[in-house]
C-alpha positions as CSV (number, residue, x, y, z in Angstrom):
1,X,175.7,72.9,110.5
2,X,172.3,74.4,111.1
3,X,173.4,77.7,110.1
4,X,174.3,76.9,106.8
5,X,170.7,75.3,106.1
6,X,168.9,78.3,107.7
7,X,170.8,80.9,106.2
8,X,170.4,78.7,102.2
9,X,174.1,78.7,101.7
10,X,174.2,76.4,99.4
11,X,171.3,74.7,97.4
12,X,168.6,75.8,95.1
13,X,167.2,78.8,97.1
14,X,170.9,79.7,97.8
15,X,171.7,83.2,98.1
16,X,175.1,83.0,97.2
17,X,176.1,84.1,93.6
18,X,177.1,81.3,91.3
19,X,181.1,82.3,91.2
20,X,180.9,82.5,95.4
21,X,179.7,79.2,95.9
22,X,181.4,77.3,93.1
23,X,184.5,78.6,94.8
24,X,183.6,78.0,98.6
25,X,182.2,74.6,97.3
26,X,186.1,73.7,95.6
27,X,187.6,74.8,99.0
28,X,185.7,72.8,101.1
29,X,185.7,70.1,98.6
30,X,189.7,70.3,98.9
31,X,189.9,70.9,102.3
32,X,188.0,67.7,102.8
33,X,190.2,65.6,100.5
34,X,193.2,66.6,103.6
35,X,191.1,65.6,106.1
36,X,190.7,61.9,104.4
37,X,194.6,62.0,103.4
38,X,195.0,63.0,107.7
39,X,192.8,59.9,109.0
40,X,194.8,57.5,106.3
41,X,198.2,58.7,107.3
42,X,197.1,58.1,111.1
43,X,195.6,55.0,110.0
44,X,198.4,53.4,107.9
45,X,201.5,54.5,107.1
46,X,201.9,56.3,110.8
47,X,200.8,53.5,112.4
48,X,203.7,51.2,110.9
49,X,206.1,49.6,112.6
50,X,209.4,51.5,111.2
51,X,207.1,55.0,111.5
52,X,206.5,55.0,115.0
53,X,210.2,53.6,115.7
54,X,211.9,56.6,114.2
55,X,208.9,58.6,116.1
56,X,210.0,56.8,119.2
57,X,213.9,56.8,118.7
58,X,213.3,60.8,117.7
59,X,211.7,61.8,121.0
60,X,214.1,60.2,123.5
61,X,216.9,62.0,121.4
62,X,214.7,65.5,122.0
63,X,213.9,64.7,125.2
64,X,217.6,63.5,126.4
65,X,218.7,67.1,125.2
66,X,216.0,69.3,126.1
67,X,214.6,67.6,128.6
68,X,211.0,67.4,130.5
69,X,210.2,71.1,128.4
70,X,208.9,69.4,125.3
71,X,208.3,66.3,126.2
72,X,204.5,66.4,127.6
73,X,203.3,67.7,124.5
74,X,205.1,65.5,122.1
75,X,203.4,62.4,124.4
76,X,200.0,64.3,123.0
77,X,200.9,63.8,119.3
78,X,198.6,61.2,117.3
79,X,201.7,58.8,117.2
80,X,201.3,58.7,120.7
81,X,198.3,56.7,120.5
82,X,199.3,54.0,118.7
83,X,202.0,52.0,120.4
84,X,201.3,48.2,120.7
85,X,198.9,48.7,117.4
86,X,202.1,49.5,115.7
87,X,201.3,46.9,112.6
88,X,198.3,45.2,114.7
89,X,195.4,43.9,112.1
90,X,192.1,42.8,113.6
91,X,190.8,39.4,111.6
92,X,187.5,40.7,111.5
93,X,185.5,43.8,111.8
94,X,183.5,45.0,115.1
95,X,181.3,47.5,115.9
96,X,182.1,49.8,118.5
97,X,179.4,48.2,120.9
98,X,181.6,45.2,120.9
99,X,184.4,47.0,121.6
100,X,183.0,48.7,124.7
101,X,180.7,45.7,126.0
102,X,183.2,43.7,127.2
103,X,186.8,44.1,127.9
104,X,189.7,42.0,126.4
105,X,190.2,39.6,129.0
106,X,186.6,39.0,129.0
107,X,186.2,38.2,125.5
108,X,189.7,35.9,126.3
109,X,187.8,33.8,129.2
110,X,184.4,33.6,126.4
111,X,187.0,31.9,124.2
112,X,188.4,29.8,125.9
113,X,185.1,28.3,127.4
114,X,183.9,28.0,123.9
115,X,187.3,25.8,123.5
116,X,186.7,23.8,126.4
117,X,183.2,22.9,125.5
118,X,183.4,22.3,121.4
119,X,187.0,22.4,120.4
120,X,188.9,20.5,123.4
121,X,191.7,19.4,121.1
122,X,193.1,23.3,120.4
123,X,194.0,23.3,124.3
124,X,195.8,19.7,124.5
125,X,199.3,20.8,124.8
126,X,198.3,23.3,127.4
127,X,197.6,20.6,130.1
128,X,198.5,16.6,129.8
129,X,196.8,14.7,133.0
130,X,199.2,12.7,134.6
131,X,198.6,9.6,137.3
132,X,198.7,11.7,140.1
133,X,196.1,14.0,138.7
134,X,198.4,17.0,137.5
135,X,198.6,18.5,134.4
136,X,202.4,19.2,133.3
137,X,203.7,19.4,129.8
138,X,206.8,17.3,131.2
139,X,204.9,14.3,132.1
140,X,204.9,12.4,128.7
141,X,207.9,10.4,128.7
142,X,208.1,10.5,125.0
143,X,208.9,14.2,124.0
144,X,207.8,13.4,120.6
145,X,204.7,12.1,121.4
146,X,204.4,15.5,123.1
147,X,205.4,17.7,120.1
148,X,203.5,15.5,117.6
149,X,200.4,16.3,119.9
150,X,201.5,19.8,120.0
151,X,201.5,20.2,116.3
152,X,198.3,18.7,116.0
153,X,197.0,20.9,118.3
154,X,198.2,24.2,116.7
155,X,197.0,22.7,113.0
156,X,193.5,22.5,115.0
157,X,194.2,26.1,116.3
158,X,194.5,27.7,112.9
159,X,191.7,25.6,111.5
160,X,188.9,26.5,114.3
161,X,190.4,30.1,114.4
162,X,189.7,30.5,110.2
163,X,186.9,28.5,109.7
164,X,184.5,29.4,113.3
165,X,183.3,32.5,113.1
166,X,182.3,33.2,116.8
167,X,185.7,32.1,117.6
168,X,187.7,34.3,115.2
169,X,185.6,37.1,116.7
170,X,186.5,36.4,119.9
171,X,190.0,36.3,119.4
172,X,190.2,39.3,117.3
173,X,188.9,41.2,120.3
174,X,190.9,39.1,123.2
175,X,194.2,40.2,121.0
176,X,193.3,44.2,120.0
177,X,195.4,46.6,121.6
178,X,193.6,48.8,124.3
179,X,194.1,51.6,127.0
180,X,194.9,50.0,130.1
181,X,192.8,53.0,132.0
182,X,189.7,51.8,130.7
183,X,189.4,48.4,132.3
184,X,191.0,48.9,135.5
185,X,189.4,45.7,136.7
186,X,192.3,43.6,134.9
187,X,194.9,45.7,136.6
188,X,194.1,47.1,140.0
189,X,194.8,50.2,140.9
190,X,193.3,52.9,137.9
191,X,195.2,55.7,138.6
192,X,198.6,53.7,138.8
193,X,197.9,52.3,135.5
194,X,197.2,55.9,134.0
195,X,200.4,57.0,135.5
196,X,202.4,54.5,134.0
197,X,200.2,54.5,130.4
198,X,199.1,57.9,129.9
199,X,198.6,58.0,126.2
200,X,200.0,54.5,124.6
201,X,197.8,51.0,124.5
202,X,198.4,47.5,125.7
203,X,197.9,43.6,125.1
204,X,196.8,40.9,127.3
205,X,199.9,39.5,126.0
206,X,202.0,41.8,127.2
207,X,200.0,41.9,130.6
208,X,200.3,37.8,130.8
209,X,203.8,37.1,128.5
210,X,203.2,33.8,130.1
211,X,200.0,32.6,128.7
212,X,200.3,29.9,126.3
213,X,197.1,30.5,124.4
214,X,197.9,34.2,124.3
215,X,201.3,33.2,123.2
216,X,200.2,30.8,120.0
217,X,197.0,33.1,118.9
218,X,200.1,35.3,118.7
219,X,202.4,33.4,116.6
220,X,200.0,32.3,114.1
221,X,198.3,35.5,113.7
222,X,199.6,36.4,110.3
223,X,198.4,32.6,109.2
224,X,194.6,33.4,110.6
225,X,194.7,36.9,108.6
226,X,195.5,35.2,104.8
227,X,192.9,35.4,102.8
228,X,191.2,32.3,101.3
229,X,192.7,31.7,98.1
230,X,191.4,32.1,94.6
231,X,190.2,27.8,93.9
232,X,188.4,28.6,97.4
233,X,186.4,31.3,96.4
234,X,184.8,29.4,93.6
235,X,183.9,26.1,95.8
236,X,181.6,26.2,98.8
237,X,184.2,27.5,101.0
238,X,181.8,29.0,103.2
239,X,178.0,29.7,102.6
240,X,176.0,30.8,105.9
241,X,172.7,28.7,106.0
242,X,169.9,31.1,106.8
243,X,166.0,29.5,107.7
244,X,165.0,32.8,106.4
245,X,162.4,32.4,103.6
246,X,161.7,35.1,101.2
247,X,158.2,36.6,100.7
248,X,158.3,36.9,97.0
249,X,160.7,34.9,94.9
250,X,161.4,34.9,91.1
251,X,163.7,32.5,89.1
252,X,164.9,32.2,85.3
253,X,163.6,29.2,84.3
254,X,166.8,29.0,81.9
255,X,168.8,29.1,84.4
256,X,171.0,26.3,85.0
257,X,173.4,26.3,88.5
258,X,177.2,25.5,87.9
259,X,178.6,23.0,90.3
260,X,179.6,25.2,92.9
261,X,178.0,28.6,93.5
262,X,174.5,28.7,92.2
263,X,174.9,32.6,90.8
264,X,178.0,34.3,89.9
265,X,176.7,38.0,91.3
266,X,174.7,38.7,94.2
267,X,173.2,42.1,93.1
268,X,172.2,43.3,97.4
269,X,169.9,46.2,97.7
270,X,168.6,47.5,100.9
271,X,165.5,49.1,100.7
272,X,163.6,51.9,103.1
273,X,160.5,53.8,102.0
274,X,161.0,52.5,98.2
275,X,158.7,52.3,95.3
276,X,158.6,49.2,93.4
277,X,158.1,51.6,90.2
278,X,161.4,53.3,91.1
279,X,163.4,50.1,92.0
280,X,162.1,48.6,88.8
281,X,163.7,51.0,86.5
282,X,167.0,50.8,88.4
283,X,166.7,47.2,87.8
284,X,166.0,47.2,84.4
285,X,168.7,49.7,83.6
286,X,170.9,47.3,85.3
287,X,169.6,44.4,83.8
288,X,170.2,46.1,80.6
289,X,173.8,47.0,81.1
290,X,175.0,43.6,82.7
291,X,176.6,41.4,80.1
292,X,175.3,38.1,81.5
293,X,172.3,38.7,83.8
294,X,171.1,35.0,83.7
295,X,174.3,34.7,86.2
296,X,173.1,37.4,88.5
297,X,171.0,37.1,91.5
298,X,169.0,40.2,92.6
299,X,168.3,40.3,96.8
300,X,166.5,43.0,98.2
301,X,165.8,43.6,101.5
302,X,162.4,45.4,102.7
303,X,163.9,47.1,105.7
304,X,160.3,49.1,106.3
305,X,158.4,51.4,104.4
306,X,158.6,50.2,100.6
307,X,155.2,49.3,98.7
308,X,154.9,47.3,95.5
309,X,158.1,45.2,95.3
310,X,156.2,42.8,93.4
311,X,156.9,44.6,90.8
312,X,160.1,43.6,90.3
313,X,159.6,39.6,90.3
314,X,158.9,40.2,86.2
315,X,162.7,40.9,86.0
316,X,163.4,37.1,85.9
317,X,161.2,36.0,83.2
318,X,159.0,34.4,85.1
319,X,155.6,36.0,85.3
320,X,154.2,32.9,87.3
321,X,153.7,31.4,84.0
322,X,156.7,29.0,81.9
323,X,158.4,31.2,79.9
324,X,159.6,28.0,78.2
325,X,155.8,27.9,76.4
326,X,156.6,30.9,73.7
327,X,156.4,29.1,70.8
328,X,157.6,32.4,68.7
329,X,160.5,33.0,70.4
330,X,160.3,36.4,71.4
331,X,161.3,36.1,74.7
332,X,164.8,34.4,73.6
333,X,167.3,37.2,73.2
334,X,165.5,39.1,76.1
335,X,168.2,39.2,78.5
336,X,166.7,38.6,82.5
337,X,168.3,38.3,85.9
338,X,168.6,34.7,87.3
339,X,166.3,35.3,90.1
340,X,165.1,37.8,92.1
341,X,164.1,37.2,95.9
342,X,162.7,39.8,98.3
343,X,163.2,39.6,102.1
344,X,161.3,41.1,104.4
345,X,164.0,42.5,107.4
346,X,162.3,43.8,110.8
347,X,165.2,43.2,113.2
348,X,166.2,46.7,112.8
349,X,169.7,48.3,114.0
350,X,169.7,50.5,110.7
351,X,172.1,50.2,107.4
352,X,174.9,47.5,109.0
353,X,172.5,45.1,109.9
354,X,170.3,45.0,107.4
355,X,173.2,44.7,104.8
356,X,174.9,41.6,106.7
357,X,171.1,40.1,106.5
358,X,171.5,40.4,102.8
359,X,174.7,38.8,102.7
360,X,173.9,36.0,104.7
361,X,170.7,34.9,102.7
362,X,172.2,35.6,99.0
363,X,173.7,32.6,96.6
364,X,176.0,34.5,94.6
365,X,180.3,33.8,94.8
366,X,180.4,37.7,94.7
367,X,178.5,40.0,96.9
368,X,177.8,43.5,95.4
369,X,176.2,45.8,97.4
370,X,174.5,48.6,96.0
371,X,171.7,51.4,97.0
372,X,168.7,51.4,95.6
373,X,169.2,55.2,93.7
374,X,172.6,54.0,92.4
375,X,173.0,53.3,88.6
376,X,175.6,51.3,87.5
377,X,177.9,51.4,84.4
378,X,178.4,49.6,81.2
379,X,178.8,45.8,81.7
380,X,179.2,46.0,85.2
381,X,179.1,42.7,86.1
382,X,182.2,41.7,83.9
383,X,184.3,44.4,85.3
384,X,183.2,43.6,88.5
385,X,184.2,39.8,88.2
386,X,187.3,40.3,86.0
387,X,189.0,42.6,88.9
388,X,188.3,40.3,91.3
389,X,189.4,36.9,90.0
390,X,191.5,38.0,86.6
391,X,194.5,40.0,87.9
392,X,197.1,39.9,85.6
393,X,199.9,40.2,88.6
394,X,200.3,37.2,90.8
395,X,202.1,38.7,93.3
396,X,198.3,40.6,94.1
397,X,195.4,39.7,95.3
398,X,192.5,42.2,95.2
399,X,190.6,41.6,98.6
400,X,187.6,44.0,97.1
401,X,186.6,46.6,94.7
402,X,184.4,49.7,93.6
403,X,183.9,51.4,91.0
404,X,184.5,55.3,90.5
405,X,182.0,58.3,92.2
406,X,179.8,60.1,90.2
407,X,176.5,61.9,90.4
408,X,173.7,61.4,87.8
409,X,172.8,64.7,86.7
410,X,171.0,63.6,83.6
411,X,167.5,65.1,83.4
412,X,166.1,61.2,84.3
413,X,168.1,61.7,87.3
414,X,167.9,65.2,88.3
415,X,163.8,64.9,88.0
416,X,164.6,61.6,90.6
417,X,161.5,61.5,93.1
418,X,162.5,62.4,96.5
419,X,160.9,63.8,99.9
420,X,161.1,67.9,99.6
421,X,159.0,70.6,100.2
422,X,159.8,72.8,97.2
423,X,159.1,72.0,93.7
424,X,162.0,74.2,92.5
425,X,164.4,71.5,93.0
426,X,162.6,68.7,90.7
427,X,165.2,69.9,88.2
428,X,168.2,71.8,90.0
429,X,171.4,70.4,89.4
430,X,173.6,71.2,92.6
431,X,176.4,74.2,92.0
432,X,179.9,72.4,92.9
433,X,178.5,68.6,91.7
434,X,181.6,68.3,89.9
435,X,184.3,69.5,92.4
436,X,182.5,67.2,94.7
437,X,183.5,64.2,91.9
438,X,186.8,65.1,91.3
439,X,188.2,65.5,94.5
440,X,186.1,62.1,96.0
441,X,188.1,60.2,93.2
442,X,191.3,61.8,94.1
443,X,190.4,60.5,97.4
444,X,189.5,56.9,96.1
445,X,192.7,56.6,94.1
446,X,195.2,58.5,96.8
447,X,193.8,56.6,100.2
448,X,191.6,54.0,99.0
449,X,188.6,54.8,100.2
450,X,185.7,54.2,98.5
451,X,182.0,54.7,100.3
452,X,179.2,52.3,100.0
453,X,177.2,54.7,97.2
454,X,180.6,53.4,94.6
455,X,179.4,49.7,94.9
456,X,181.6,47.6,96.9
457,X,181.6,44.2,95.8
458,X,184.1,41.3,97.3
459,X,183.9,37.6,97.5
460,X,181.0,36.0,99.5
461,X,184.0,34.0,101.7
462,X,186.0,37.0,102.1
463,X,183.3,39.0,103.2
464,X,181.7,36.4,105.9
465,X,186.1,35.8,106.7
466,X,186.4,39.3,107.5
467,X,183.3,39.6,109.5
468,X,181.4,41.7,107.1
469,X,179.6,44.9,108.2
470,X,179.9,46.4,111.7
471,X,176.7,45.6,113.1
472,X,175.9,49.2,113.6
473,X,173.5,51.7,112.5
474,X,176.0,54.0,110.4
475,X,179.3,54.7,109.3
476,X,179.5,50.8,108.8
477,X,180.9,51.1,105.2
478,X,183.8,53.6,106.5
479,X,185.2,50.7,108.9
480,X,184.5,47.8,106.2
481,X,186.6,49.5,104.2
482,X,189.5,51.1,106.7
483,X,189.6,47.3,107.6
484,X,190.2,46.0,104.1
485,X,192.8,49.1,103.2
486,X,194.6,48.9,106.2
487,X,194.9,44.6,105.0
488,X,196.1,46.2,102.1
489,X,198.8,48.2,103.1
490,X,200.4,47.0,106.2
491,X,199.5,43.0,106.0
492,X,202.7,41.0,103.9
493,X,200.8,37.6,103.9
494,X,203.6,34.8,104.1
495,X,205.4,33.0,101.2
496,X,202.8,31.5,98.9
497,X,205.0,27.8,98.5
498,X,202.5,27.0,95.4
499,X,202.7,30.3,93.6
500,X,206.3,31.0,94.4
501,X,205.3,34.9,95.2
502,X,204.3,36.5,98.3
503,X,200.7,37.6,97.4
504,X,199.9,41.2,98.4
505,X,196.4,42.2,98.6
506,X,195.4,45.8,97.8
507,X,191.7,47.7,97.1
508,X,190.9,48.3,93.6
509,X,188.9,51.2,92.0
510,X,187.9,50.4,89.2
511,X,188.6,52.3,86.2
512,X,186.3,53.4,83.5
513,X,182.6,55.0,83.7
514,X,181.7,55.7,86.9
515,X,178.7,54.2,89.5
516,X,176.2,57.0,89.3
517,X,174.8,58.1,92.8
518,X,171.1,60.0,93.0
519,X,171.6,64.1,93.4
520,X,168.9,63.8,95.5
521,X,170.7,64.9,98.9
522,X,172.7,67.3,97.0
523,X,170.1,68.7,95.6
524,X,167.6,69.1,98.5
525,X,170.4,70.5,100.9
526,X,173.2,71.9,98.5
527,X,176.7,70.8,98.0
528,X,177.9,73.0,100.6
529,X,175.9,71.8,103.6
530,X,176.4,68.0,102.7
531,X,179.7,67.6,102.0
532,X,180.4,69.2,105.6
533,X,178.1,67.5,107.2
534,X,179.8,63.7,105.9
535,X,183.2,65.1,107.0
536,X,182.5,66.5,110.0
537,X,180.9,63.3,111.1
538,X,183.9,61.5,109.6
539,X,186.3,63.8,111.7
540,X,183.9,62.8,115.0
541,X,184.1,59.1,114.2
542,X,187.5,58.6,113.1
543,X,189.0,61.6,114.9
544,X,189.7,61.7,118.7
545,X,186.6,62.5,119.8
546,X,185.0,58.7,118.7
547,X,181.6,59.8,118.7
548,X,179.4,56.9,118.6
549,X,177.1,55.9,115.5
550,X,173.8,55.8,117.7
551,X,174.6,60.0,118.0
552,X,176.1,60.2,114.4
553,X,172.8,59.2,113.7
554,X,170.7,61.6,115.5
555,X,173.0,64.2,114.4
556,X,172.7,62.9,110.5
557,X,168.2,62.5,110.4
558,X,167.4,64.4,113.2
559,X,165.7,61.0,114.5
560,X,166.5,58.6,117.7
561,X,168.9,55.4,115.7
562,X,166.9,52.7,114.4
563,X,166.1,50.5,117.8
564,X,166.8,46.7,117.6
565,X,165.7,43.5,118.9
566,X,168.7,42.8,121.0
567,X,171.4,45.0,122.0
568,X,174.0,42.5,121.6
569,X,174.9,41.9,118.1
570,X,173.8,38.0,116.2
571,X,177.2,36.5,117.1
572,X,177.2,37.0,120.4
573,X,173.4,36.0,121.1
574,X,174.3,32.6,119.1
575,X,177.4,32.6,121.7
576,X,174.8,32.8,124.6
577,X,173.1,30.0,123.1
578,X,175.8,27.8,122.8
579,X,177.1,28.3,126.1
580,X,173.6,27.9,127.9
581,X,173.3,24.6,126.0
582,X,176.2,23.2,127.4
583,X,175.9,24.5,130.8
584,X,172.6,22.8,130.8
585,X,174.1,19.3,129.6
């Protein structure tokens, strides 16, 4: 990785001739696009039910006429791994800190204390006291008093399980499919459990079939993944209440809320070591291209290091005087956002975090989240919206969108301000920009996988009902959006009685001009060194190796990860809470 900075393969002091790079750069470029089609094929359609059957059925047949010669390595293969994950879909996303902290049975016995102490009535059919002190399900003499309270209890399963958020974390991560090796503590003996599971995973369920919790989490599973629906989205279905207060705030006086969501966009912005010049004319380009700002809501988080975000308070209108006082009407056909807030983030943890704090304190029924070099297309708000809640097929449901990669190589963005030694590169537009766009749309189109500089945008609901963004320094767009694919292609939501169709989600790019990216990066380090640098970490997150983002990180900026309050992520410190407040009544 270092040799190719050291050596200037690739960007503006390159040695390389023009024809050498262009083609190394289309190579690579290509060679990248197979490793994203690898991962998604592992991902997905390998990882389906009737794919690893045939996989399974095909080895015994090899292996019952060739014997033990072959059948090591084929145990090696990357269907191997899979097993009970066959079709398994987590309900929410987690960050590989929660997936080491604690292991499955663990997060099964946090559950169901949290039952016992605020949801009592999901575990009534598991014990009914008796007169002599037992709890049997045979001791009501009126079976369907029994079922009746059985019914009610699974309706008050599903409810707690899709509406509780610490509790539909929990129970994502008491039912994901793990290596029995790596908590020997639930199984005895380690190295008899590697000799009987070498390469596959496991469930609790299958390691206690008899557990009637286990067994109804189980059941229902496909009823706690479905989506809220469409008449959900636009109420209050779910709207986190955050004390946060932000430092500078900004509204359009003209403004007038609609009954349910108070803005129809939430424009999110992370910021680090900004200018409130440069956000301001990302804004205002923005602002210009929406078709109805006044229904947009602009949050931008200070995550350290930006100066002058006052600056962009103007964008509303309201210049701390009533704009409703221009007697000449000037001001009237001037479009402006309907508010802009600025929060202040010191938490830390790096990019995951810090959007999740975004989402948590914006207003908007849609959540679009953006970078702050990004510049957006033509009436982007519109296409946005209309993709999302105007599908002309019923039988879909698009569970998010983004719009199309490309790089802004107009002079206004190739002269972009940026950290960089050498003043050649205040100009240089990057050799291989365009293979780079071509084959990361290919990509987007082929394996649905868009990355968080193409503008992601989804429901508020579904966003805080799939658990949002890993809480984890990097690489927490990549698993936002495997989550919400892999929804896409392997979930078959159940019969939709109202509709008459079985609604299938899926993850729309949307078509038309592209989201336009900074060349910054590109231009500083060259096509070359970047584009193997994202897929090489790619291949060490996603790959076997499951290099951690903390080291991602430090391999990425050269710097320790961004350090945090807590280790543990908000969720589960809230879960401490809980649980200490109860212990102490």
């Amino acid at each position: 990785m270092k040799i190719l900075a050291t050596m200037h393969i690739g960007g503006p002091n390159s040695y390389l001739p023009l024809p050498i790079e262009s083609t190394l750069t289309w190579g690579l470029c290509f060679s990248c696009l197979a490793v994203s089609g690898y991962h998604y094929n592992k991902s997905i359609p390998l990882s389906s039910g009737w794919c690893y059957n045939i996989y399974r059925r095909t080895r015994i047949l090899v292996r019952s006429l060739f014997g033990g010669l072959i059948g090591r390595p084929l145990q090696d293969s990357a269907l191997a791994d899979h097993g009970d994950d066959a079709t398994w879909i987590p309900l929410t996303t987690h960050s590989r800190s929660e997936l080491e902290r604690a292991s499955p049975w663990e997060r099964y016995l946090s559950l169901l204390r949290l039952f016992e102490k605020c949801h009592p009535e999901v575990l009534t059919p598991l014990s009914v006291p008796t007169k002599n002190g037992y709890s049997r399900e045979r001791a009501l003499s009126n079976m369907d008093s029994f079922e009746e309270l059985k019914c009610h209890a699974n309706a008050s399963l599903i409810h707690v399980l899709r509406t509780n958020d610490i509790c539909r974390r929990l129970a994502s991560l008491a039912m994901r499919p793990y290596y029995p090796s790596k908590w020997p503590q639930i199984y005895g003996d380690q190295q008899q459990q590697r000799g009987q599971y070498p390469h596959t995973t496991t469930l609790l369920l299958r390691q206690f079939p008899h557990n009637r919790l286990l067994q109804r989490m189980s059941i229902f599973w496909k009823y706690l993944l479905i989506l809220p629906s469409l008449e959900e989205v636009k109420s209050f279905y779910y709207i986190p209440r955050s004390p946060v207060t932000p430092i500078a705030v900004s509204r359009n006086k003209k403004h007038v809320n609609d009954c349910n969501y108070p803005y129809r966009i939430s424009l999110i912005l992370p910021a680090y070591r900004e200018k409130g010049s440069h956000l301001f004319k990302k804004l205002t380009k923005a602002l210009e291209l929406a078709q109805d700002p006044n229904e947009i809501e602009v949050v931008v988080v200070d995550a350290g290091g930006c100066s002058d975000l006052e600056l962009l308070l103007p964008l509303t209108g309201d210049d701390n005087e009533n704009i409703d006082t221009d007697n000449d009407g000037s001001n009237s056909d001037k479009p402006y956002f309907g508010r802009v807030s600025i929060f202040s983030y010191k938490s830390g943890g790096g990019r995951g975090p810090c959007l999740n704090f975004g989402a948590h304190v914006a207003t908007g029924r849609i959540l679009t989240f953006c970078h702050s070099d990004t510049t957006m297309p033509k009436h982007w708000d519109e296409k946005i919206q209309s993709t999302l809640e105007n599908s002309d097929d019923r039988r879909q449901r698009v569970n998010s969108c983004a719009f199309s990669f490309g790089v802004d190589t107009s002079p206004e963005g190739l002269s972009m301000p940026f950290e960089s030694s050498s003043s050649e590169t205040a100009t240089y537009c990057p050799r291989g920009i365009r293979a780079l766009e071509f084959f990361t749309n290919v990509r987007n189109y082929l394996f649905s996988l868009p990355y968080g500089d193409q503008v992601l945008s989804l429901h508020a609901c579904v966003f805080h009902f799939t658990g949002g963004y890993p809480d984890q320094c990097l690489m927490e767009d990549y698993d936002m959006v495997s989550l919400l694919r892999r929804r896409a292609a392997l979930f078959t939501p159940p019969y939709d009685l109202s509709s008459g169709d079985i609604v299938q989600e899926r993850l729309a790019i949307i078509s038309g001009a592209p989201a336009l990216c900074s060349p910054r990066r590109w231009q500083k380090h060259g096509v070359l060194y970047v584009t193997f640098m994202n897929y090489k970490f790619v291949n060490m997150y996603a790959g076997r190796r499951k290099t951690s983002p903390d080291d991602l990180f430090k391999l990425y900026y050269g710097s320790e990860a961004p350090k945090r309050e807590t280790e543990e992520s908000p969720w589960e410190v809230e879960l401490a809470k809980i649980m200490n407040k109860h212990s102490a009544e």
